[in-house]
Phi, psi and omega in degrees: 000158198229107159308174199239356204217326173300329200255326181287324186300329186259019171092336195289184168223120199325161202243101200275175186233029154288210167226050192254007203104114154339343185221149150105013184210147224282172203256137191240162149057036171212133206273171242260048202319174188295283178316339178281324191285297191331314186301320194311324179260018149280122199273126192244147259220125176300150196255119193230354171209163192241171189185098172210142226226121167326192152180131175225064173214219178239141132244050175282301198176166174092189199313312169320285171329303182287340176292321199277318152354279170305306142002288177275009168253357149277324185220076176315306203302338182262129190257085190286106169249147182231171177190142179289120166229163191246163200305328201259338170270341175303317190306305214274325181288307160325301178294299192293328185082026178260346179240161171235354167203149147222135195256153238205119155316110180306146198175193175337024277266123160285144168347104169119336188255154189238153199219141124265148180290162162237252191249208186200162187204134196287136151292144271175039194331157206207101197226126168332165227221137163061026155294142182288001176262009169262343173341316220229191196266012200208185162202146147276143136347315195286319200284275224296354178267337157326338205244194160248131204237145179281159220183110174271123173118181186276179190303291193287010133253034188247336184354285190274346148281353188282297201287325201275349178259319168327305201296337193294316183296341210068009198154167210279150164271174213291307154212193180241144182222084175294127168229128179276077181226164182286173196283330190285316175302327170305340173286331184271348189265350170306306190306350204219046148075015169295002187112232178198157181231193178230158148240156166287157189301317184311323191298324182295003160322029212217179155242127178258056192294147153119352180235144194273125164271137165204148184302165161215172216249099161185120181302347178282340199286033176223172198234143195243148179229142192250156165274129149232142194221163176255116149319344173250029150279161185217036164279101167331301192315324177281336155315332180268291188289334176300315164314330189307292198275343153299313162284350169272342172272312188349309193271356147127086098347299206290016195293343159294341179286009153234336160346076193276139190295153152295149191310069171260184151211173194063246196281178196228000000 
């Protein structure tokens, strides 16, 4: 999920949830981290192209960040709006042109559309402050198939996360228990014994009370993430991030994708 205090800090602009439209208008009615009111009196570079792009990912810290980050500090001139989105409205928005890109748990690619890898990121066991899977610096597969692991949002946009977590797991866990709550609310309901979940390592930038973060011991335990795009856009700007974002893992983005957090709980 993409905080508000993350997309002013990088410059976006929140992806609103009114009925003013999904894209373009800037976030309100939300106060203000220091460094972010600082940015309001920097005189910003006229915006000569639009660019906007899905994320079923973190922007907490890690690869995601650092791709938009840079993006925008290279091509100051493209007016990059983001919005969270899951594998079946990324599909339906790509096709459609209301999104030109989104990076998306690898998986499944829909009809029409073209993709590249990007990075890859360690999973991140998500466990309740005084569950017997915080006992120790660590959790197995084995613990974790055991449990019931949590899903934010509905059944039918986890498809390629279900798969990409079987797989991490080695196999299916006792079940998924999809809750229609936001990704960050899912960490309190973890707190409040609803079961445990997995994360991309990014995600965990936050403070969380009431939940134990703790790595897990398996080399299988991570998650890949692809660009996908519509081949039949004629936006200059996705073509510029795509290129952007292929030479930028070339040159190590990717220096983060095994960096797994130390065994704590609550904050990161």
């Amino acid at each position: 999920m993409i905080r508000n205090s993350d997309a002013l800090l990088m410059g976006l602009m929140a992806a609103p949830t009114g009925s003013s439209g999904r894209y373009g208008a800037p976030a309100v009615g939300v106060p203000l981290p220091p460094e972010a009111a600082k940015l309001q009196y920097r005189r910003a570079p006229p915006i000569r192209r639009t660019l906007r792009i899905g994320l079923d990912c973190s922007l907490h810290w890690g690869q995601a960040r650092k791709l938009v980050t840079n993006f925008r500090k290279d091509f100051p001139d493209v007016g990059l709006t983001i919005a969270d989105v899951d594998e079946v409205i990324a599909a339906a928005e790509l096709a459609s042109g209301e999104l030109d890109a989104a990076v998306l748990v690898h998986g499944r690619i829909a009809p029409g559309l073209r993709s590249t890898s990007l990075w890859s990121e360690r999973w991140i066991a998500v466990v309740p402050d005084g569950h017997h899977l915080a006992e120790n610096n660590g959790v197995t597969v084995e613990e974790l198939r055991q449990e019931p692991i949590l899903l934010a949002g509905e059944a039918p946009q986890h498809a390629g996360l279900r798969e990409a977590i079987a797989r991490a797991l080695g196999g299916a866990p006792l079940l998924f228990a999809e809750q229609p709550v936001a990704r960050d609310t899912l960490f309190a309901l973890v707190a409040f014994h609803f079961g445990v979940t997995v994360v991309p390592g990014a995600s965990t930038g936050a403070f969380y009370p009431g939940v134990s973060l703790r790595p897990i011991h398996s080399d299988a335990a991570e998650v890949a993430y692809d660009l996908l795009w519509n081949p039949r856009s004629h936006n200059p700007a996705l073509h510029e991030f795509i290129r952007f974002a292929q030479a930028a893992l070339r040159n190590g983005l990717n220096d983060l994708s095994g960096r797994t957090p130390p065994a704590r709980s609550g904050a990161c």
